[in-house]
C-alpha positions in Angstrom: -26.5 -10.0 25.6 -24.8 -8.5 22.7 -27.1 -8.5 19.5 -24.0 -9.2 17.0 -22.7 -11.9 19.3 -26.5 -13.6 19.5 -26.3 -13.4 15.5 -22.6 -14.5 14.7 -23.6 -17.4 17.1 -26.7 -18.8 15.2 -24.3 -20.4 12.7 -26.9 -21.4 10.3 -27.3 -18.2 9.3 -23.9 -17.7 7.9 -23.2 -21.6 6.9 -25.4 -21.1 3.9 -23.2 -18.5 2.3 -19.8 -19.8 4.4 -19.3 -23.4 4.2 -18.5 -25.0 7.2 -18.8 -21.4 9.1 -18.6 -21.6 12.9 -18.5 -18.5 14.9 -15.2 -18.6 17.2 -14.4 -17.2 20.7 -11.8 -14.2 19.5 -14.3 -13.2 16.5 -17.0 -13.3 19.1 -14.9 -10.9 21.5 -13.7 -8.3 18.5 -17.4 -8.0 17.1 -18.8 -7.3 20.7 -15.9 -4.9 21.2 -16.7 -3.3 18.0 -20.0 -3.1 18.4 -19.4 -1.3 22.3 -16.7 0.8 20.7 -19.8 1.7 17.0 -22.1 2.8 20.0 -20.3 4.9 21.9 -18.3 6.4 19.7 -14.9 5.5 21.2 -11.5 4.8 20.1 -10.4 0.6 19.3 -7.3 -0.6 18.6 -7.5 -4.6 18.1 -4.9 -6.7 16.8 -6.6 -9.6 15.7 -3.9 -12.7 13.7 -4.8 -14.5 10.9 -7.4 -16.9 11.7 -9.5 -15.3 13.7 -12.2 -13.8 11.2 -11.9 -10.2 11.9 -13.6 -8.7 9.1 -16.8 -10.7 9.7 -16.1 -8.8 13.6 -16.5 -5.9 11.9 -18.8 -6.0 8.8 -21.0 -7.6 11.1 -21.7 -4.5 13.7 -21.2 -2.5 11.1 -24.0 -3.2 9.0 -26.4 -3.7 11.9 -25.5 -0.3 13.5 -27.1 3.3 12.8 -25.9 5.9 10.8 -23.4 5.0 7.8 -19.8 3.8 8.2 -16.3 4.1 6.3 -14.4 1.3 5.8 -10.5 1.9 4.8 -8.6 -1.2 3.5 -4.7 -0.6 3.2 -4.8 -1.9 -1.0 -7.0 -1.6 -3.7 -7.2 -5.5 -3.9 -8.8 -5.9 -0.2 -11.7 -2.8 -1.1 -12.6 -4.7 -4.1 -12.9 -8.0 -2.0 -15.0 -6.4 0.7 -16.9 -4.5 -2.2 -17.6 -7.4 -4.0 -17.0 -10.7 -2.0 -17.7 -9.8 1.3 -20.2 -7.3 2.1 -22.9 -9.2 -0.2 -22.2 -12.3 1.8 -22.6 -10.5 5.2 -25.8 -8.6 3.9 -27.7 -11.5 2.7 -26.8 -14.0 5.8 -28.2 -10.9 7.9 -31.5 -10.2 5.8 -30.8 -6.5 6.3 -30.7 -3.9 2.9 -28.0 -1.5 3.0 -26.6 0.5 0.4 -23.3 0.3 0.0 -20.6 2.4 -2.4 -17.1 1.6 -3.3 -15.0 4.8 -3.8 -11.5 5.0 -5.1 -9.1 7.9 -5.8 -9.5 10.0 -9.1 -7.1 8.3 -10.7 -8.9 4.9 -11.0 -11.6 6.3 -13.3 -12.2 7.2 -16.4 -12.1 11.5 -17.0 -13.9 11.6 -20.0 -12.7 15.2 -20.7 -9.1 14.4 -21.3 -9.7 11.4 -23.3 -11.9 13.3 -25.7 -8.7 16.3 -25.1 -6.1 13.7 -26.1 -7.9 11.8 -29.1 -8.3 14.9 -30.9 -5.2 16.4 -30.0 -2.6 13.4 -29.6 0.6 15.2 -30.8 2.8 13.7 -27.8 1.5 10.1 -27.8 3.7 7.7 -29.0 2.2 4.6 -30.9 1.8 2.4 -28.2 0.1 4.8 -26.4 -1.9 6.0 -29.5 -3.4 2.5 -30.4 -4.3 2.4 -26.1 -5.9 5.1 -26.0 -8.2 3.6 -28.8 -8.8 0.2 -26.4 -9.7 3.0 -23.7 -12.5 4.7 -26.0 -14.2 2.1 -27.1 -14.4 0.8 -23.2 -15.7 4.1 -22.4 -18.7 3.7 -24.6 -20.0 0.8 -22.6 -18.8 1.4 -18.9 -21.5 2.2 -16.3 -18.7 3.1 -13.6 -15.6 4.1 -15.3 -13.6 2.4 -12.9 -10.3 1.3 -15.1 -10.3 -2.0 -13.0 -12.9 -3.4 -15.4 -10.3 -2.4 -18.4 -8.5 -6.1 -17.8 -7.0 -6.2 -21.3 -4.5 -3.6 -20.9 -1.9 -3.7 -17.9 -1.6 -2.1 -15.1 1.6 0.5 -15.8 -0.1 0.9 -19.6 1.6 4.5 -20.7 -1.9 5.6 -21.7 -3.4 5.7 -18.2 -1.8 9.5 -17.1 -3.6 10.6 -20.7 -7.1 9.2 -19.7 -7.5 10.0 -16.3 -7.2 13.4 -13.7 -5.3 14.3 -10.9 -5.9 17.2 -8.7 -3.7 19.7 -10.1 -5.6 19.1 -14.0 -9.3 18.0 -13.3 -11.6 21.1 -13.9 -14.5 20.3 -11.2 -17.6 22.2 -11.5 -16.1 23.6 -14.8 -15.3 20.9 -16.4 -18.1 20.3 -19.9 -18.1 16.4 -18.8 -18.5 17.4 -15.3 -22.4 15.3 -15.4 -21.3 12.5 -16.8 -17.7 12.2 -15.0 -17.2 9.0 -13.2 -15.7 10.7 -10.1 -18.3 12.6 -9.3 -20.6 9.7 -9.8 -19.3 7.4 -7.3 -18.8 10.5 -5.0 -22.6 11.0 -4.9 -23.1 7.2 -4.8 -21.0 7.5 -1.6 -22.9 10.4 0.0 -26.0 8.1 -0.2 -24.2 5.3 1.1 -24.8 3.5 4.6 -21.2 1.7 3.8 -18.8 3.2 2.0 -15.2 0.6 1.2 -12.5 2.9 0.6 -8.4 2.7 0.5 -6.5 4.3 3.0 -4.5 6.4 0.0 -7.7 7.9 -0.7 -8.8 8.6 2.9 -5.6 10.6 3.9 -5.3 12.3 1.3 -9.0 14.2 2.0 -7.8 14.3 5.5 -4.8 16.5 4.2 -7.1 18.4 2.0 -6.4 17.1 -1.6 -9.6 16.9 -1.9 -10.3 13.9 -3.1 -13.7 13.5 -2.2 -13.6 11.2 1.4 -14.0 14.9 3.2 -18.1 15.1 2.2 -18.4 11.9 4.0 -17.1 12.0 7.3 -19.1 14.9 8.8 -22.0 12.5 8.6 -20.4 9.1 9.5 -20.6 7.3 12.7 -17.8 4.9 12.1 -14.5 5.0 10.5 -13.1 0.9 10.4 -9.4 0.8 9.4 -8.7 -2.9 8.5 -4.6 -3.6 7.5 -4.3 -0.6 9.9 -0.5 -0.9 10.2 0.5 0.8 7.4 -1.6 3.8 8.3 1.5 5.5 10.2 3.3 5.9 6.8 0.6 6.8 4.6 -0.8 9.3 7.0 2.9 10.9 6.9 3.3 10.5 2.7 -0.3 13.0 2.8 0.1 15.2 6.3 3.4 16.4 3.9 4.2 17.6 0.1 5.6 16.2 -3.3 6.2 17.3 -6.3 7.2 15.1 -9.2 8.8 16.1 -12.6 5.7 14.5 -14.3 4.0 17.3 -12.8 5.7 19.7 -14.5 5.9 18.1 -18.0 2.5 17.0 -17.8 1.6 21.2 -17.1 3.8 22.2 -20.2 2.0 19.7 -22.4 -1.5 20.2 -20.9 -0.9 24.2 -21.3 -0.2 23.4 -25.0 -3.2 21.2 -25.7 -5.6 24.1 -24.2 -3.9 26.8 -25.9 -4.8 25.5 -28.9 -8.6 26.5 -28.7 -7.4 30.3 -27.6 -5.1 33.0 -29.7 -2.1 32.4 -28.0 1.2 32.5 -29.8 2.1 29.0 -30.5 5.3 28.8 -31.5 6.2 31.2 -28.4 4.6 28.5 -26.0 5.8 25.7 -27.7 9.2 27.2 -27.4 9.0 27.7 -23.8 7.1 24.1 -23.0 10.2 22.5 -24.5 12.5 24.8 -22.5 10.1 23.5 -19.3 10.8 20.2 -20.4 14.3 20.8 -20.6 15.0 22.7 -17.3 12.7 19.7 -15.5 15.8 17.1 -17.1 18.6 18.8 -16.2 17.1 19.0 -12.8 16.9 15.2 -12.9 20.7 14.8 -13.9 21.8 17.2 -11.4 20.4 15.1 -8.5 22.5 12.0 -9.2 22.4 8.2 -9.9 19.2 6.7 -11.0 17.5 5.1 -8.2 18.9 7.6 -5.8 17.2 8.2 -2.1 18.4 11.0 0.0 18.0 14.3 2.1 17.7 17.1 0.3 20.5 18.7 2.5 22.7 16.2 0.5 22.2 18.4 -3.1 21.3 21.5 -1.9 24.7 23.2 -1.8 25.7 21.7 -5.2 26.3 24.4 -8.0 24.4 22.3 -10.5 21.6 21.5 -8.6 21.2 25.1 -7.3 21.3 26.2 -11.5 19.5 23.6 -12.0 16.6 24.7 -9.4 16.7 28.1 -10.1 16.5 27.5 -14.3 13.3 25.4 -13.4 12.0 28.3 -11.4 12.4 30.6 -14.4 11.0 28.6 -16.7 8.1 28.3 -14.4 7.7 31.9 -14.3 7.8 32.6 -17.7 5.4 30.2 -18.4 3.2 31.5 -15.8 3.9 35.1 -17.4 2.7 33.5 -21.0 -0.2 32.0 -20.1 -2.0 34.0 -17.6 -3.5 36.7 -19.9 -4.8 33.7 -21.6 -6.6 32.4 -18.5 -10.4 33.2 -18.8 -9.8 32.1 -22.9 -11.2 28.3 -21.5 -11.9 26.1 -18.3 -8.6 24.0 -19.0 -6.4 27.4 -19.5 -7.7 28.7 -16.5 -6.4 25.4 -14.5 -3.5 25.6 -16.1 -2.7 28.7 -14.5 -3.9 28.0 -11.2 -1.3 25.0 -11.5 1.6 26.7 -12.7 1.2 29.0 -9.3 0.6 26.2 -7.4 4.1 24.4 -8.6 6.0 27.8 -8.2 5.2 28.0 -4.7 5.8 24.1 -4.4 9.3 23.7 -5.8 10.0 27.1 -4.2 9.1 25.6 -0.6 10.8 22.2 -0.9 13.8 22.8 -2.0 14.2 25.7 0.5 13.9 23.5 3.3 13.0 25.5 6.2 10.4 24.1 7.9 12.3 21.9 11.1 9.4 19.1 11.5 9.5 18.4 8.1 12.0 16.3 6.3 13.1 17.3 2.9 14.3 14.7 0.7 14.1 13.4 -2.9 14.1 10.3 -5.5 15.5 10.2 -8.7 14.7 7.5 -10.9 15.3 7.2 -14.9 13.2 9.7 -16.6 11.5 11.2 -13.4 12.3 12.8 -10.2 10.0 13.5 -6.8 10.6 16.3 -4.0 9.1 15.3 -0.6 8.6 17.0 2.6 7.6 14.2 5.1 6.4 14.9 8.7 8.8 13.7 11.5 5.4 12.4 13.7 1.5 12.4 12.4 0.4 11.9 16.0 -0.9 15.5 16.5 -2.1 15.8 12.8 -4.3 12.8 12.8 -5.1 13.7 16.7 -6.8 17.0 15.1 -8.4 15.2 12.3 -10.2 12.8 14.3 -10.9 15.6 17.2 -13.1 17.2 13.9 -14.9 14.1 13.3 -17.0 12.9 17.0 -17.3 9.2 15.3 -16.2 5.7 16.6 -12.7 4.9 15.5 -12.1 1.5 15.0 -8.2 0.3 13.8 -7.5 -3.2 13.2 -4.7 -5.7 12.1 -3.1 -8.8 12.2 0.2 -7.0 12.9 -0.2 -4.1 15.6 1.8 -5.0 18.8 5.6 -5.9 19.8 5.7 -9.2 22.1 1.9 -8.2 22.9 2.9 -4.1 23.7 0.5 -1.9 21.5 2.3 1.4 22.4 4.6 1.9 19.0 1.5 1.6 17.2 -0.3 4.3 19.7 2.1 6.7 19.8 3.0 6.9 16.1 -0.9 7.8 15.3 -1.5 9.7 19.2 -4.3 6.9 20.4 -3.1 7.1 24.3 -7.1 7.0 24.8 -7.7 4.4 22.5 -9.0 0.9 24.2 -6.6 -1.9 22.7 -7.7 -5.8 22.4 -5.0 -8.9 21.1 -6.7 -11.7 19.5 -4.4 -14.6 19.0 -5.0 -16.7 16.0 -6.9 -20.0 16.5 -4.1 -22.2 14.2 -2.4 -24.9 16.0 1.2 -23.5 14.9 2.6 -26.1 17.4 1.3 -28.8 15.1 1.4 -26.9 11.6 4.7 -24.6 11.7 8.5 -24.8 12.3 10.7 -22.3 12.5 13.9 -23.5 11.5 17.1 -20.9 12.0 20.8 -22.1 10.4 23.2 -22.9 12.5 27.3 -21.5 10.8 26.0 -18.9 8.6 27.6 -15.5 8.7 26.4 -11.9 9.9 24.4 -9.9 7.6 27.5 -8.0 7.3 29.7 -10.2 6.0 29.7 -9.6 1.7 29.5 -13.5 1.2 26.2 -13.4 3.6 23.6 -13.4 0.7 25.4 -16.3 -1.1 25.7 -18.1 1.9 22.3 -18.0 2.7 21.5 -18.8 -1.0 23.4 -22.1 -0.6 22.0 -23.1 2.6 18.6 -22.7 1.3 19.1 -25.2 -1.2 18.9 -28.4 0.5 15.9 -26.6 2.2 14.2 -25.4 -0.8 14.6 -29.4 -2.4 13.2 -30.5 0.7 9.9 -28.3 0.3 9.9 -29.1 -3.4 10.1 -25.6 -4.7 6.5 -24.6 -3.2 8.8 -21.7 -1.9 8.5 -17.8 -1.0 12.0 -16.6 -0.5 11.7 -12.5 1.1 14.6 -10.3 0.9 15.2 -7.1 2.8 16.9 -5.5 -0.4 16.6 -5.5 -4.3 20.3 -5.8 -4.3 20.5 -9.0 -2.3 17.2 -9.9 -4.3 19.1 -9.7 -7.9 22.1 -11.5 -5.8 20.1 -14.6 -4.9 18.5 -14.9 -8.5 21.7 -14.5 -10.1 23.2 -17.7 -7.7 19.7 -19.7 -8.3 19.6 -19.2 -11.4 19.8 -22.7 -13.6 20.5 -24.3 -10.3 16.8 -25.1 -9.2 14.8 -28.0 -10.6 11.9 -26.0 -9.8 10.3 -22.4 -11.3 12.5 -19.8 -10.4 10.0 -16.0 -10.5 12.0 -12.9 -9.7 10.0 -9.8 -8.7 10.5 -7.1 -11.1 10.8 -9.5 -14.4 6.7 -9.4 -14.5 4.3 -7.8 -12.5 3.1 -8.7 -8.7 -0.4 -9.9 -9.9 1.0 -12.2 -12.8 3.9 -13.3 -10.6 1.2 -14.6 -7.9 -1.2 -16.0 -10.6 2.0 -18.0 -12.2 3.0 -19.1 -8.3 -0.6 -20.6 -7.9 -0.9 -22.1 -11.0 2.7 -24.0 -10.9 2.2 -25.3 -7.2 5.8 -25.7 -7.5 8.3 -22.5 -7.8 10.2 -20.2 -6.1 9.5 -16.7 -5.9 11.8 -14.0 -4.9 10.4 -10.9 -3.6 11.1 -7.9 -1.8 9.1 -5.3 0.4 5.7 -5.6 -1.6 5.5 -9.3 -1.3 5.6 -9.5 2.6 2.3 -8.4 3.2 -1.2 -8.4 1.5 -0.3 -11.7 -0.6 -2.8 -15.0 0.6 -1.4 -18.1 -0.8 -3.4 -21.0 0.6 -3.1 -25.1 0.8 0.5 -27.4 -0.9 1.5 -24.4 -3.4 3.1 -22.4 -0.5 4.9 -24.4 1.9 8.2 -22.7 2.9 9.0 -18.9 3.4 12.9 -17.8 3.8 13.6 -14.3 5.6 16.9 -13.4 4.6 17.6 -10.8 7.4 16.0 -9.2 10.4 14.0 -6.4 8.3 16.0 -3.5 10.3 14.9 -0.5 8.4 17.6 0.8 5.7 20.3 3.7 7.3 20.3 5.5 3.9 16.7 6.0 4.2 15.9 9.8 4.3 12.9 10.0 6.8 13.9 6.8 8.9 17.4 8.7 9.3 15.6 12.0 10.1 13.3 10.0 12.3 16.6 8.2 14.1 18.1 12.2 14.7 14.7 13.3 16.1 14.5 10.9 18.8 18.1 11.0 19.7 17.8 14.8 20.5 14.8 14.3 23.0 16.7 12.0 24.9 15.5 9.2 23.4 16.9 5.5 22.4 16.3 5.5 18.4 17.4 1.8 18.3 14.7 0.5 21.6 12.5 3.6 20.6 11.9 3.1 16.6 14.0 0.3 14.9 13.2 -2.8 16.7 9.8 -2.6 16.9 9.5 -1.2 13.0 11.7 -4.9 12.8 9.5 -7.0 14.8 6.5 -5.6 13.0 7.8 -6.0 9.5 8.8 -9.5 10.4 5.5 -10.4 12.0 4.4 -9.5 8.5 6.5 -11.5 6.3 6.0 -14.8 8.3 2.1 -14.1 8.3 2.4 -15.5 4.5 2.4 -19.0 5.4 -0.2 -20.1 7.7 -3.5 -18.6 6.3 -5.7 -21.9 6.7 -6.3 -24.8 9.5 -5.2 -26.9 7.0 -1.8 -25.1 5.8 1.3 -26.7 6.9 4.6 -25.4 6.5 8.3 -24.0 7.5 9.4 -20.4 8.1 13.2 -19.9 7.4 15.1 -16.5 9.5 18.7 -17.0 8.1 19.8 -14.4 10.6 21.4 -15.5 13.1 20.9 -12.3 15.1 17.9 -13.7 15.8 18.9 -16.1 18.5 22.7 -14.5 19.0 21.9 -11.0 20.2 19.7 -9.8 23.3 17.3 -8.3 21.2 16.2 -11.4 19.3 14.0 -12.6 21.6 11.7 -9.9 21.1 11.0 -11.4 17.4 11.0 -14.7 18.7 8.4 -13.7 21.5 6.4 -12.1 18.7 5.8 -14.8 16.0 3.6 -17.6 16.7 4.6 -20.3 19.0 6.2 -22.5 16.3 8.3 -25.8 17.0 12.2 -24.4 16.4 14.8 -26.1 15.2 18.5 -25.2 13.9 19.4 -28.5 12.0 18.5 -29.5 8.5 17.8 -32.7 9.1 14.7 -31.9 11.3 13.4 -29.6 8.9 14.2 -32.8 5.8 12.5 -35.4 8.5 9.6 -32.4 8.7 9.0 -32.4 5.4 8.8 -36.1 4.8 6.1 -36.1 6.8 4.3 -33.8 5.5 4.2 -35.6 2.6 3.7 -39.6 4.4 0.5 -37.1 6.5 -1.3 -34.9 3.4 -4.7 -36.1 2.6 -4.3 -36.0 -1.1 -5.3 -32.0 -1.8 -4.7 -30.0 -4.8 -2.0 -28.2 -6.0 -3.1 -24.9 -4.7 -6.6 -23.2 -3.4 -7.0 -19.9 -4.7 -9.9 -19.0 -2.9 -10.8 -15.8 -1.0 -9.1 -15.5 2.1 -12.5 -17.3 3.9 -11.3 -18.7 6.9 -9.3 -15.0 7.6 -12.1 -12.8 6.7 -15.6 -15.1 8.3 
């Protein structure tokens, strides 16, 4: 008999730390698959819905088993729950001691070399940034980790953050004069002597494009690698299997060149001179590429006049700057880095915006006072293929969102598992009982440029009927600011618009009402557990059909037409079904949750393809008319044992 099924099924041991904890039949079946797949070091691919306790499947065997294991969560938010919620509940209803390291990206600690840099030399800080970086000191005199997580009092975009912290291109390593007492390094060696390391997924690829970030050291020795929230790794193998370069990078080199030169006998007022001229080129730049907010090949700008000054001035200035400082480059640890990095952007900007390479796609963003060149693989398959062929481990990826209508090959191909065992767990919840899907009957096509306000006005009997307690997902800012606009003062209820506070604060206001609406777009479909009466209802606007304009998706489409394949069957749809799957995973996250899930598109039901969706969300009662969704909601109400507002627990019944 398995030894993690014999242990998950003495509930006793678990009920002490879990209240209520019973072991059930799919988290029985994932841990003893993940336990086969931890001892022989094979591939698993197991889709496992909300409900059925998958990371218990997983922490479980992978405490018990030998040799130490990586765990890669797809946000910062789930590493810190495992890290400090989870594991320590798993560990002591085991009895087993284990040593176990959280490890985040560089740019989550403290660098204690450019704080001391930038509070002795804080020319370019701007008072905001100034009194910060004072709130940042004083932290740093009583931090045993350095991890900026603990620094609660100051938000999460403060300005000071790129002035306090490294990146690869500015952190000096082995010759940096804080190097023993840098927080980075630190939780690197409290990794190495790990049995469990809880990283992100960020962090893990970008080591596995060697950035160096510090995951690399770990793997030769590990004899798992766990992927939970496994569907996004697709698109954040591709952001780190390619390149980017971002104007900060540049201005951040011309500032950093000028704070270092001040300890050597360089000519001042020459660099000075030429940093502002660097600053200068890296604008125009900026302007040349278009509109704020702008997403688009490369190809699009490249034959412009003004971008191709625009390129070749930045260049120059580049040069020159290299030229300037590099007889100054043994004068000091940061100088020397500084040179290293002007190269390292020369041959950068040089390479993306000459565009040569054909399974790359070359593309850029321009946003208000920044810019960012990308080359983005077409596929990762072979990339991450060779990566994991490097590292003779078990490979375990897992999700509540990995199939189409039960097919696990989109999700194969993208990554190049065709060996890979797969396993679909459906989720214990009686959605019969606790869900309806409700889709409009008379409301236009997505096409139409009265759709968004006639969805907006057909959710408002349905939003009154669920007394606010409402997440409304859009598939675009622009029909986002559309909707709030039209709800504006026309809701009896708390109307919170993503972007007019932050994603944490938004949530933490949603709980605490128990009675608004939220509007969000791409970042609130996924990731966000809102349990028990403060989340009852969650609209879809439109089938989640990836945007045409988008740069990669478009290159993506092109690819797969020229090898003969259908980009529409082949790509779209199940990116669709997938994204969709997500979005109406917000609603049910408990036994006890009750609620409705809104699809305003009537594609879904009028076109061949929507049965596909429909095959692929949970087996919901449906209904088209309002009144049934009223009559559903009344019930609710005459039914619910008197609960509070909102639960804001951790996401127990998901995770044990």
């Amino acid at each position: 008999m398995s030894q993690v099924r014999d242990i998950l099924q003495q509930g006793e041991r678990f009920e002490a730390f879990i209240p209520g904890f019973l072991a059930r039949a799919p988290q029985l079946e994932m841990a003893t698959a993940v336990e086969t797949a931890l001892a022989a070091h094979e591939a698993l691919v197991v889709e496992a819905e909300t409900g059925t306790g998958k990371t218990l499947a997983y922490l479980v065997p992978a405490l018990l088993s030998e040799g130490p294991t990586i765990i890669s969560t797809g946000t910062k938010s789930l590493q810190d729950q495992l890290f400090i919620k989870d594991v320590p509940v798993v560990l002591k209803a085991l009895g087993v001691r284990r040593r176990v390291a959280l490890l985040k990206g560089r740019a989550n600690y403290l660098c204690p070399y450019r704080l001391a840099l930038h509070i002795e030399e804080g020319r370019f800080l701007s008072r905001e940034t100034a009194e910060q970086l004072q709130v940042v000191k004083h932290w740093a005199g009583r931090t045993a980790t350095g991890d900026l997580a603990e620094l609660q009092e100051l938000p999460e975009d403060a300005p000071v953050w790129p002035w306090v912290t490294s990146t690869a291109d500015n952190c000096l390593g082995q010759d940096c004069p804080h190097y023993s007492e840098c927080p980075v390094i630190q939780a690197r060696q409290r990794a190495q002597e790990a049995d469990l390391v809880v990283v992100n997924h960020h962090l893990f690829f970008a080591d596995a494009a060697l950035k160096g970030e510090g995951v690399s050291d770990l793997l030769p020795s590990a004899n798992a690698v766990i992927f939970d929230e496994a569907h996004q790794l697709p698109d954040v193998a591709a952001t780190f299997f390619g390149e980017s370069l971002s104007a900060r990078q540049i201005t951040e080199l011309g500032r950093d060149v000028l704070s270092e030169a001040g300890h050597t006998a360089a000519d001042l007022q020459a660099l000075n001179s030429l940093a502002a001229a660097l600053e200068r080129a890296t604008a125009d730049l900026r302007l040349a590429l278009g509109d704020e907010g702008r997403r688009a090949p490369w190809q699009d700008v490249a034959h412009l006049k003004a971008v191709q000054e625009a390129v070749d001035a930045l260049l120059a200035r580049l040069e020159e700057l290299d030229a300037m400082v590099a007889p100054l480059q043994k004068a000091s640890r940061g100088m020397d880095n500084c040179v290293r990095r002007s190269r390292e952007l020369l041959t950068s900007l040089g390479r993306l915006t000459r565009a040569e390479d054909p399974a790359q796609v070359y593309w850029f963003e321009n946003f208000r006072r920044t810019f960012m060149l990308h080359a983005t693989p077409l596929a990762v398959a072979e990339a991450f293929g060779a990566h994991r062929a490097r590292h003779k481990c078990a490979w375990v990826f897992t999700s509540a969102t990995l199939s189409v209508a039960g097919n696990f090959s989109h999700f194969l191909d993208r990554l190049g598992l065709d060996q890979a065992r797969t396993l679909r767990l459906a989720s214990p919840f009686d959605f019969r009982r606790q869900a309806v899907l409700y889709v409009p009957e008379n409301l236009p096509m997505p096409e139409s440029p009265e759709y968004t306000r006639a969805v907006v006005e057909t959710m408002l009997p349905v939003i009154e009927a669920a007394k606010g307690r409402t997440f409304f997902l859009f598939t675009s800012h622009r029909a986002l600011r559309e909707a709030a606009t039209l709800l504006r003062d026309r809701l009896p209820f708390p109307l919170l618009v993503q972007g007019e506070a932050g994603r944490r604060q938004l949530l933490e206001q949603f709980r605490a009402l128990g009675n608004a609406v939220l509007l969000g777009a791409a970042s609130f479909w996924e990731g966000i557990d809102v349990r028990g009466d403060a989340l009852s209802c969650v609209i879809i606007d439109k089938l989640p059909f990836g945007s045409p304009g988008d740069p990669v998706a478009a290159a993506r489409i092109d690819n797969i037409r020229k090898q003969g394949g259908q980009p529409f069957r082949d790509f779209q749809l199940p990116q669709a079904v997938l994204t969709l799957r997500q979005g109406a995973g917000r609603l049910i996250r408990d036994p006890q949750d009750r609620g409705l899930l809104v699809v305003a598109d009537p594609r879904i039901v009028n076109r061949s393809y929507g049965k596909l969706f429909l095959d692929s969300l949970p087996g919901m009662t449906r209904t088209r008319k309002l009144e049934v969704v009223q009559r559903f909601f009344r019930m609710l109400e005459q039914t619910s044992p008197a609960l509070p507002a909102q639960r804001q627990g951790s996401d127990e019944t998901d995770r044990h």
